[in-house]
Structures are given as C-alpha cells and as structure tokens.
C-alpha positions in Angstrom: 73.3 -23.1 55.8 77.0 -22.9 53.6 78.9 -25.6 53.0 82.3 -25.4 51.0 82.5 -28.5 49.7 86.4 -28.3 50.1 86.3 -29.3 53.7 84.0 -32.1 53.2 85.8 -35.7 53.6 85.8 -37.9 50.6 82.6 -40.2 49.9 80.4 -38.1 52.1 76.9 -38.2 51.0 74.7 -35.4 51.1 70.8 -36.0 51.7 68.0 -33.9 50.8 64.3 -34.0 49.4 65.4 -31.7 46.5 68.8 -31.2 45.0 69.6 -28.5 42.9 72.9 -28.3 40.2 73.5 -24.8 39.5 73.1 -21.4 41.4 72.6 -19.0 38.6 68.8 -17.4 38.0 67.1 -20.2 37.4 69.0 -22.5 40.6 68.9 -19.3 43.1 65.0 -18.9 42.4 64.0 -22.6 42.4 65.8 -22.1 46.1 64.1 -19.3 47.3 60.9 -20.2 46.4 61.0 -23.0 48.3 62.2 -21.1 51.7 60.1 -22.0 54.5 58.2 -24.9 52.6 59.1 -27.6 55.3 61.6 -29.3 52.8 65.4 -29.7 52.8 67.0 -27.9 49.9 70.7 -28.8 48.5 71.5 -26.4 46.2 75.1 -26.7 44.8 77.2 -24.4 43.2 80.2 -25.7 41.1 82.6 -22.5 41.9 82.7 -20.4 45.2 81.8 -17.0 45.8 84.4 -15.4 43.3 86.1 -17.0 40.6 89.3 -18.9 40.3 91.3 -20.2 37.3 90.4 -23.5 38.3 86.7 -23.6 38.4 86.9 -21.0 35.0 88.9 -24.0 33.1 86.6 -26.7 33.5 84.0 -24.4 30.7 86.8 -24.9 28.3 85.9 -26.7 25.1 85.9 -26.1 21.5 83.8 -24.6 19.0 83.2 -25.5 15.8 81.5 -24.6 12.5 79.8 -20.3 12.4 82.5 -18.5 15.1 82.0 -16.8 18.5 84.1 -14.0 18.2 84.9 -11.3 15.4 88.4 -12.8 15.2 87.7 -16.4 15.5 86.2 -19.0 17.6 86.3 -17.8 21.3 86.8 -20.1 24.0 83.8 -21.1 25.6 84.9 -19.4 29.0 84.4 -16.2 27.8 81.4 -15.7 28.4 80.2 -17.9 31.2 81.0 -17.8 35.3 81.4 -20.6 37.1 80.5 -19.1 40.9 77.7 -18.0 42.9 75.1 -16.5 40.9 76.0 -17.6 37.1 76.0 -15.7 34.4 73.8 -12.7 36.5 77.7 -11.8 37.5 78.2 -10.3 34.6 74.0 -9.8 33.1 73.0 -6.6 31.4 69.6 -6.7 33.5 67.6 -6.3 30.0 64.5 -7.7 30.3 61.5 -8.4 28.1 59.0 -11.4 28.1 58.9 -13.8 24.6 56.2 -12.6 22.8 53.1 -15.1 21.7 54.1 -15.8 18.8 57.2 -17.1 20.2 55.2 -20.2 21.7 53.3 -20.5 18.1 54.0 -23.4 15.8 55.0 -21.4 12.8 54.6 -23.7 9.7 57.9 -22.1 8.1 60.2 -22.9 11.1 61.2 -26.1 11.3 61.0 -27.4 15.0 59.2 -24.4 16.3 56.2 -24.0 18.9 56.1 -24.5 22.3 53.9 -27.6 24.3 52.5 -24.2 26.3 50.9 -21.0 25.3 52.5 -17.6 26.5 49.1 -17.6 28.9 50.6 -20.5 30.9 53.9 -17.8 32.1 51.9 -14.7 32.2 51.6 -15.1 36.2 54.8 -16.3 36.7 56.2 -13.3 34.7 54.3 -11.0 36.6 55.8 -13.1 39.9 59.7 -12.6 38.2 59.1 -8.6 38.5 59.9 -8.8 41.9 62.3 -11.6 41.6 64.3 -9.8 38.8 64.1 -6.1 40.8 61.7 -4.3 38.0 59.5 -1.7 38.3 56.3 -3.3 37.1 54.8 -6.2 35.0 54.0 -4.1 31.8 56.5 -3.9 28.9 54.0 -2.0 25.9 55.7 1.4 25.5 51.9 3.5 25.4 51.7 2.7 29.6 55.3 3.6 30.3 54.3 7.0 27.9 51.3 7.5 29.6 51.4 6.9 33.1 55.8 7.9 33.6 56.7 10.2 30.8 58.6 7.9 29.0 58.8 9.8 25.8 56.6 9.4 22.6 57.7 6.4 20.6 57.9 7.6 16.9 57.3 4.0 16.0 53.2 3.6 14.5 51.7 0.0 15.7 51.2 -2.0 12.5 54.5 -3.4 11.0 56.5 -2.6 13.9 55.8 -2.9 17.3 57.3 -0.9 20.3 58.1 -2.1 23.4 59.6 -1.8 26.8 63.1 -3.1 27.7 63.4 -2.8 31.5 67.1 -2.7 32.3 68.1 -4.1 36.2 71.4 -6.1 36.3 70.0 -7.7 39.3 73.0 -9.9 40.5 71.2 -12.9 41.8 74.3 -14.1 43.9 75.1 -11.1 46.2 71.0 -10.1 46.7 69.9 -13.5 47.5 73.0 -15.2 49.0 72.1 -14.2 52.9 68.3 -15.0 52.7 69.4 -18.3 51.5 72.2 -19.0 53.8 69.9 -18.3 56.8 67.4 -20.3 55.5 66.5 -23.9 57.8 65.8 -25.3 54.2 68.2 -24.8 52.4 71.9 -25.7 52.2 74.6 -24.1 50.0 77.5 -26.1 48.5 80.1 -24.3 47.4 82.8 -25.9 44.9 80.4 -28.6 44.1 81.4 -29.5 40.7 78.5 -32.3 39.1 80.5 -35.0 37.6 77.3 -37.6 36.5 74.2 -38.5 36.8 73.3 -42.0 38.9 70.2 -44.1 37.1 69.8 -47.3 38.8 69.8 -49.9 36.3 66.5 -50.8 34.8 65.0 -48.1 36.2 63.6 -44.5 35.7 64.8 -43.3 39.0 67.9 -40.7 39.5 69.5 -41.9 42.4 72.3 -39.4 43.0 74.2 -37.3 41.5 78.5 -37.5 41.5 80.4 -34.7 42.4 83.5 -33.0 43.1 85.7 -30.2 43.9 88.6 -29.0 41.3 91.4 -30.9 43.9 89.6 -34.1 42.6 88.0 -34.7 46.2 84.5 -36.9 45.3 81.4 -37.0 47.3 77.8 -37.4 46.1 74.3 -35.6 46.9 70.6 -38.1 47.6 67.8 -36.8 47.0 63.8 -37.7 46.5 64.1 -35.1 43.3 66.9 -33.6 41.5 67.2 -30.8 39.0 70.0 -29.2 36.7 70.3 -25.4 36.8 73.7 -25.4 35.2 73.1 -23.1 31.3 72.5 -24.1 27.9 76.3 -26.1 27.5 76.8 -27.6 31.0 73.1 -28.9 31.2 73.1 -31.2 28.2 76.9 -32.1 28.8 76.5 -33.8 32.3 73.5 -36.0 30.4 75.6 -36.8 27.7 78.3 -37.6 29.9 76.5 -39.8 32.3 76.7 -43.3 30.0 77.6 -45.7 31.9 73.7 -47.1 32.6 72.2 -46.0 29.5 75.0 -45.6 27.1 74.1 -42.6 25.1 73.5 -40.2 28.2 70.6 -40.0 30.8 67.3 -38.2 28.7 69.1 -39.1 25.0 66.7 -42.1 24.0 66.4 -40.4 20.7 69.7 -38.5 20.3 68.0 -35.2 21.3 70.2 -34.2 23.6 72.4 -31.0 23.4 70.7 -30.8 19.6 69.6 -27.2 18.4 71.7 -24.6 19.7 70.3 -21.4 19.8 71.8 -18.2 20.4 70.7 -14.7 19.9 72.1 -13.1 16.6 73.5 -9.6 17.0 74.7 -6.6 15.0 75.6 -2.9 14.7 73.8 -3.0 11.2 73.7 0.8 10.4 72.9 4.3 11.4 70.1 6.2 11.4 70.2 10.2 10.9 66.8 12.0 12.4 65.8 15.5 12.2 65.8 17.6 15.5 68.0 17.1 18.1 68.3 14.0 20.2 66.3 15.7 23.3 63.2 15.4 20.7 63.4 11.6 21.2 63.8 10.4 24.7 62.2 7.3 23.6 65.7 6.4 21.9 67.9 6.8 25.3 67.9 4.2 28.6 66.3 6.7 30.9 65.7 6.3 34.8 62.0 5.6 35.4 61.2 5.1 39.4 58.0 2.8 40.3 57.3 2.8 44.5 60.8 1.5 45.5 61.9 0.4 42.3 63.8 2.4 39.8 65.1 0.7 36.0 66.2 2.1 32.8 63.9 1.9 30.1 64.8 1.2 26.8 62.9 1.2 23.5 63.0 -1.6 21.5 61.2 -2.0 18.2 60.2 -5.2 16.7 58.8 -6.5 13.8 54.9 -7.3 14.6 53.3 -10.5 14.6 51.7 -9.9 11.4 54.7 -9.3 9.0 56.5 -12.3 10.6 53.5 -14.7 9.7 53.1 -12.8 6.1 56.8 -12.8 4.6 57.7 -16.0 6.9 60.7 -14.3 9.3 61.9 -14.8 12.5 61.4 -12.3 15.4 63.8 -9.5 15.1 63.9 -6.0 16.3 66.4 -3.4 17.7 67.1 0.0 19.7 68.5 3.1 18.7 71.1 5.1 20.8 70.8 8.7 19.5 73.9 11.4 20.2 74.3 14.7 18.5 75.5 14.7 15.2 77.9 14.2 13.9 79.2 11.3 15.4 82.2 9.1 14.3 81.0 6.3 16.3 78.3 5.7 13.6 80.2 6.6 10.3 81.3 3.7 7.6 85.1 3.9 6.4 84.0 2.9 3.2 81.1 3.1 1.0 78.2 5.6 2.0 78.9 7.8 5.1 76.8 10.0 7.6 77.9 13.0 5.9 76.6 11.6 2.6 73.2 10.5 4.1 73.0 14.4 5.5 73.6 16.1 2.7 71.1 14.0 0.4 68.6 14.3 3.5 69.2 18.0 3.4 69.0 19.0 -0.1 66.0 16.5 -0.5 64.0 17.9 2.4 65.5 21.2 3.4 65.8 19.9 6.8 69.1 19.2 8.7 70.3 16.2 10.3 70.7 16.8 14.2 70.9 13.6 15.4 73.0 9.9 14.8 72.0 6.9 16.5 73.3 3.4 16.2 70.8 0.8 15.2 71.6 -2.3 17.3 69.3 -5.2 15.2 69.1 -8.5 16.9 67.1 -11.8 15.9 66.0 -15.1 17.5 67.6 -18.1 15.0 65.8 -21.0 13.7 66.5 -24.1 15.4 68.8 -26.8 13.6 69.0 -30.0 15.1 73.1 -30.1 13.6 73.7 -27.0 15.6 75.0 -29.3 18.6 76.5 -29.3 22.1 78.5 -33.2 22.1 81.5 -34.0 24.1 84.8 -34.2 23.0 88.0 -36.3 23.5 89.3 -34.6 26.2 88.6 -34.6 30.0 88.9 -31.9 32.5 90.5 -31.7 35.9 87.7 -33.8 37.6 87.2 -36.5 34.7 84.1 -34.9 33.1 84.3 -34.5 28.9 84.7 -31.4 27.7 82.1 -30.1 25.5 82.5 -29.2 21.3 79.8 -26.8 20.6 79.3 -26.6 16.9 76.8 -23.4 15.6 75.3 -22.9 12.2 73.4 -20.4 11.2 70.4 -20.1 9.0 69.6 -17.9 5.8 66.6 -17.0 7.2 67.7 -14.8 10.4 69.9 -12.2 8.4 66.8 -11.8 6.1 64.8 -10.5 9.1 67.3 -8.7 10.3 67.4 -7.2 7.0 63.9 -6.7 7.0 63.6 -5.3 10.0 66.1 -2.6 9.1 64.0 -1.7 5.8 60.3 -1.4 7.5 62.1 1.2 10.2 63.4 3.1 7.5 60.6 3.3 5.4 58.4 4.2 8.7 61.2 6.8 10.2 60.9 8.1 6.5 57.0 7.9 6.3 56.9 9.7 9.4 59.2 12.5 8.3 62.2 11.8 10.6 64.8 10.8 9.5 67.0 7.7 7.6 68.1 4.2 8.0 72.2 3.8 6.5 72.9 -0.2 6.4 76.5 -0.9 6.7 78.0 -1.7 3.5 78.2 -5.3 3.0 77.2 -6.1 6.9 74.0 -8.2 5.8 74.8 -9.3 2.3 73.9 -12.9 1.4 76.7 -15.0 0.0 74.8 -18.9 -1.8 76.4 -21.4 -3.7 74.7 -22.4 -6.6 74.0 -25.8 -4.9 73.2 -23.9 -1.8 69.2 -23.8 -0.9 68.3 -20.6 1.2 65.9 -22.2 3.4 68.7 -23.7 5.6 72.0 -23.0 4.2 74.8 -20.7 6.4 74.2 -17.3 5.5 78.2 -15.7 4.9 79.3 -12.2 4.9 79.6 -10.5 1.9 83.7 -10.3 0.6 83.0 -6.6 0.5 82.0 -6.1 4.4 84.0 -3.5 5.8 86.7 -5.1 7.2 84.4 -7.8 9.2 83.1 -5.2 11.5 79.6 -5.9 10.6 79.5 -9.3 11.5 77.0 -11.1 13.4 77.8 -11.9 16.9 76.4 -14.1 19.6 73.9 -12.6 22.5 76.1 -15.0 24.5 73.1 -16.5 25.6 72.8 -20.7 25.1 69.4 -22.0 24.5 67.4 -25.1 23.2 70.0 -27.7 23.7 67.4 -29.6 26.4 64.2 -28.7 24.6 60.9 -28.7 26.1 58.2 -30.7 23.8 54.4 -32.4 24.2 56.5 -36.3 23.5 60.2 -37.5 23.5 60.4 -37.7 19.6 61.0 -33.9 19.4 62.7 -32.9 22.9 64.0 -34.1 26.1 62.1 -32.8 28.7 57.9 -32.5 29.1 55.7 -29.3 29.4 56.9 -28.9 33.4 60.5 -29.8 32.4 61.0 -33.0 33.5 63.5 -35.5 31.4 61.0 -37.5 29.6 62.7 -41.0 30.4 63.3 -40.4 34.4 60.7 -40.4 37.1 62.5 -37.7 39.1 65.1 -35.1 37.0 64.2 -31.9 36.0 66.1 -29.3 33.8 65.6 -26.0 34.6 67.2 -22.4 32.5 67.0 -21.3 28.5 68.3 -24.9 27.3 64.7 -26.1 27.9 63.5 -23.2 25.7 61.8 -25.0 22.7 62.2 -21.8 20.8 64.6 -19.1 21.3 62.6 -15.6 20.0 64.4 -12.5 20.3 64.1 -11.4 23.7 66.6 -11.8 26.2 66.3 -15.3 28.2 66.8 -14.3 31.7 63.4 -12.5 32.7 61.9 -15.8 31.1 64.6 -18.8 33.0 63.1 -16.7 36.2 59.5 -17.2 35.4 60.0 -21.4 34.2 62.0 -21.4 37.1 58.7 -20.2 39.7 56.8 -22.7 37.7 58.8 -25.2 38.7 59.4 -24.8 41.8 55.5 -24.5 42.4 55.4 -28.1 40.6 58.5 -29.3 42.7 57.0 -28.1 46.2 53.5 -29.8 45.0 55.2 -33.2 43.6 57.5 -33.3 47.0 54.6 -32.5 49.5 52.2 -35.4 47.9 
C-alpha cells in the first residue's frame, strides 16, 4: 500500500507492529525482508518519489572545523537525498565487504573494534548479493582471475592485498518500490518527515514517533517496535532532538550520541607510469564480468594487508588505478615533477618506455574521535526540528597510511618491473605545531600543494555517529542495534558502524540491515 502523507488529516495516527524512519538501503531492505511475514509494516519516507526544494532544505545545517568541499565547507545537502530510496539515488554501486580486521580491537586506535566478529555478517553478506544486484559472494581477485578472466593482478599477496570491487548502482527505490507497494504488509508513507521521538515518562518504551509533512501538517505513527533508517546525520539528530522526556535526547545517557563522525578520506594522490600498453593490465580497468543473470563491473582495488596495518600501527587504506595510454594530461602535475619527467628517468634507467598513465585514487577509513560530532544548532527548519552542525576533524594518522600505502605500491610495481608511483607534490605533506602531538592532531596540507588540488575529500559517506558497542559507556546501541536505554528502538545504516574501515558502507548497511530484520521478525513473532 502508498500513502502520501499530504492527504492525510491532521492528528491521524498510524498503527503498525513495526515502523520504519527512512527508505534508503537499510529502510527498503528491513521492508522487504519482512514481506509476507504476517506483520504490518509502516515504513516512512521523509520526501516523495522525486525531490523537491522543500524536502532538500530540511538537510541544511552547518559544518564546522576540517571542510567538505575543495573550496570550503559544503552544505550538507549536497550530498544527501531526501526521497524514496536515499542516498542509492545517486550510489556508485561499489561494493566490498569490511575486512576482519575492521571488527578487531586494534590497541593503537582509540575506540576501535566491533561487539561482533566479521563471521557474525558473513551470511548476511552473502544474502545482500542478491539484495544489492551482484554477481556473486566472492570479492578475492584470484577467483574472479580464475574462474571469469578477470585479468592477472600484478599485485603479490604479502604487504598488499588485491581485491574485488563489484560495481552495481542498484537504485533501491525504483527496483523495490512495486514489490513493496503491493505488498499486504507493508505500507508506504510518503512525505513523512520524523519530527521526535515519544518515551513515556519513566519508562524504556518508545511510544510513537511525531511527524510531519513540509506544509507543517502533524500526524504521528504506533507501533509495538520502531527503527531509524534515516543516515549517519539525520539518525542521531532526531535523538538529540527528542528532549523533552529525557533532556539530553532519547539513547544519550552518556553524551554518546552523534559523537565520532566518520567519513571515508579520499584523494587523487599521484600517477603511476607502467611499462606496456594499458591492454597488458585489464586488472586496472572496471570491466563487464556476467554471472547467470547478473552482470557488474569489476574493479581492482589494492589494500594494504592485515599484517602491515598491525606492524607499523595504520589504518585500512588502499586504492585503484585507472590506466589510459600515455601520455595523458589528466595525470600530469603543473608544478614540481611531471609524467614526462618520471618517463624519461624510467627510460634512461631501464631502457624501457612508459606506455601507460593511470591515476591512483588512494582512500582510507579515519580513526574515530569522539569531538568529531553531529549536535544541533540554533536554528529550526520548516517543521520545528533543529538543524544539525556537523563538526569533522581529522587525524594524523589516516594521511600516514595513505602515504604508506602509496610507497609499498610503488616499491612492489617497481619490484615487479612495471612501472612507478609519482605522489603529487605537497598533496600528503604533514604540517605540526611544535605543541602539536601526531597521534591525534589535524593533519594540514602542505603551503606548497599545488593549488589545493590534492586535498583530501569526503567519500560522502556518514558513519559512527550511533555506534554499536558490548555496554552504553562506549556507544548507543547493542550488538543487534538496539538503543541501549529503550526496550523497543532500533537504529539501523553506517551510523551504527563502530568502526568505519575503508570499504564502501552500503554493501555492509544491506547485510546489518537482514540481520535485523531477522531479529525484528523473531522479537515481533514471540
């Protein structure tokens, strides 16, 4: 059933065993997995099936502290959709599982380590392959060699490791919006904007949750159990904003709540120039790759193993390489060292010319900080809800792996005999005060970076700020993502993440999501 919540009268009150705030990935697949399970389903959208200025503005906020953009701090509605299906709207379809050592406690990390072990997801990753659209449940570049002609990664197991990117922007709202509409159990609400969360006094029960449309009608959704689907901003915001029973937000008993925002640190960091043309490595090019009636791109990504992280004390980083004939100005610096420069050294070193460029794309997972923070501001949006200030740090720590990780490909590209790793002049350069201590201060571009344009940039992708964690001193919601202080709300998407790790969130908000809908369908039925 659909429901625009536009043409409902005021103070009606919806009634179902589960409500659901938020249909992105993690909303639309809590949803569907509960299709013909004998209970009623709300699941509410805040925006409609396309966007509108309206819906878009209530996202706005401010940012504060490391910027968003390359010019400044972006607005926070650049990068997030308020309509049916999320952020998938707009998703580059990569997707890769976290690695184990993701879910480690890793001594040198403040905050890190998961209440699970990357066993507990493994079959609920292998149930996202179908949710997602892939072509299989295997992401170790030797099968995709072996068994589909992927190309031979030039990339020896030991300090690196090479895996398989599968690349399916599956857009969750258009593929799943008809099975869910025709579905007996559940109902979709469009323009259903959450405005708080309901605790009865005294209590650990949610007993509803507010909401509204952008014209300012209210109405409000029962339910036996509710959960919040909304992203890594909205998520904590609604808890923090819903003070009027327990004054510092529903879930905040420790001040935990929208603490330790992650993103995904990002950066064209260099070039590399290889020997041979760029047919000899179809490793380094997204390439069709078909499995029974599935059909993805695979990419190559190359990270640095498990045991160099442990041993120097990094986070995860890693990258992919997008080779083109060379020369190519797409990859050459305007200042310091160029392409040309790295070809004719390679050239009269070797005797061998360059035939190939490729950009090296380096990314990294950040170290959580509990002063990188999602709080509210002074200022209310259309409907009366607080609008968020987001304020990001980053640590000294991340640009060193990134770093890192460019060093160990070159010396193995090199080892191997194909080719060389350029940095960027000044892109990764540390920049301390004397007062500054590297283990958590911001780490600043170099005065000498050419012209900014090796910054590092946001993944866009907003994690951590509702942690998951074995007690309520170090997160806000338990092992199966309930809020540690309620008997009945879950949170559900990256912000429960207790670590970020390098990989793209999606892939992993889809397999948490089947977990909990499995809990959800077994807490309901009992």
């Amino acid at each position: 059933m659909l429901i625009d919540a536009t043409e409902l009268p005021a103070g009606q009150v919806l009634r179902a065993d589960l409500c659901v705030i938020g249909a992105g990935a993690a909303g639309i697949t809590i949803a569907r997995e509960l299709v013909r399970s004998g209970l009623d389903v709300l699941l509410c959208e805040g925006g409609g099936l396309e966007p509108t200025p309206g819906s878009t503005d209530l996202y706005r906020g401010e940012v504060t502290g490391r910027r968003f953009g390359p010019e400044g701090s972006a607005e926070l509605t650049d990068n997030r959709l308020r309509y049916f299906g999320g952020s998938t709207n707009h998703w580059g379809g990569f997707c890769l599982p976290l690695d184990p050592i993701d879910f480690e406690r890793r001594p040198w990390l403040p905050h890190s380590g998961w209440p699970i072990e990357r066993a507990v997801l493994d079959p609920y990753y292998q149930r996202a392959v179908d949710v997602v659209g892939l072509a299989g449940d295997r992401f170790d570049w030797p099968y995709w060699e072996q068994e589909h002609d992927a190309g031979t990664s030039p990339i020896e197991p030991g300090r690196l490791s090479a895996v398989a990117g599968q690349i399916w922007p599956q857009r969750f709202g258009e593929v799943y919006r008809e099975e869910l509409v025709a579905s007996d159990d559940v109902t979709v609400v469009l323009n259903a904007n959450a405005t708080r969360v309901n605790v009865a006094p005294e209590s650990d029960l949610v007993t509803s949750i507010s909401l509204a449309t952008v014209d300012g009608v209210a109405f409000s959704a029962e339910a036996t159990v509710f959960v919040l689907a909304m992203g890594g901003i909205e998520n904590p915001r609604l808890l923090l904003a819903s003070n009027d029973v327990r004054t510092a937000g529903v879930g905040n008993g420790h001040d935990l709540v929208g603490r330790f925002f992650a993103e995904h640190l990002q950066t064209l960091a260099g070039f590399a120039l290889l020997r041979g043309g760029p047919d000899q490595y179809p490793a380094f090019q997204a390439m069709p790759v078909a499995v029974g009636e599935h059909q993805v791109a695979l990419s190559l990504v190359a990270q640095l193993s498990a045991e160099v992280i442990r041993e120097e004390e990094l986070v995860g980083a890693g990258g992919v390489i997008f080779t083109e004939p060379f020369p190519a100005g797409s990859v050459q610096q305007r200042e310091g060292i160029t392409g040309a420069d790295v070809a004719h050294l390679a050239r009269s070193v070797s005797g061998q010319a360059v035939g190939t460029s490729a950009s090296l794309l380096v990314a990294s997972e950040q170290q959580l900080d509990p002063d990188s923070r999602v709080t509210l501001g002074d200022d209310v949006d259309g409907i009366g809800v607080p609008r968020v200030r987001v304020h990001w740090k980053q640590a000294e720590v991340e640009r060193r792996s990134m770093l890192r990780f460019c060093e160990v490909l070159g010396q193995e590209l090199g080892r191997a005999g194909l080719g060389h790793v350029q940095l960027a002049a000044g892109g990764l350069r540390p920049s301390f005060s004397s007062s500054q201590s590297q283990s958590g201060s911001d780490y600043e571009l170099d005065p000498g970076a050419v012209g900014g344009d090796f910054d590092v940039l946001p993944g866009n992708h907003h994690m951590c700020t509702t942690r998951m964690a074995s007690a309520a001193s170090s997160g806000v919601v338990d092992a199966d993502g309930r809020v540690f202080d309620t008997a009945n709300l879950y949170v559900a998407g990256s912000s429960v993440f207790s670590t970020g790790g390098v990989s793209p969130p999606t892939f992993t908000i889809v397999a948490l999501a089947i977990r909990l809908a499995e809990r959800l369908r077994s807490e309901l039925a009992s």
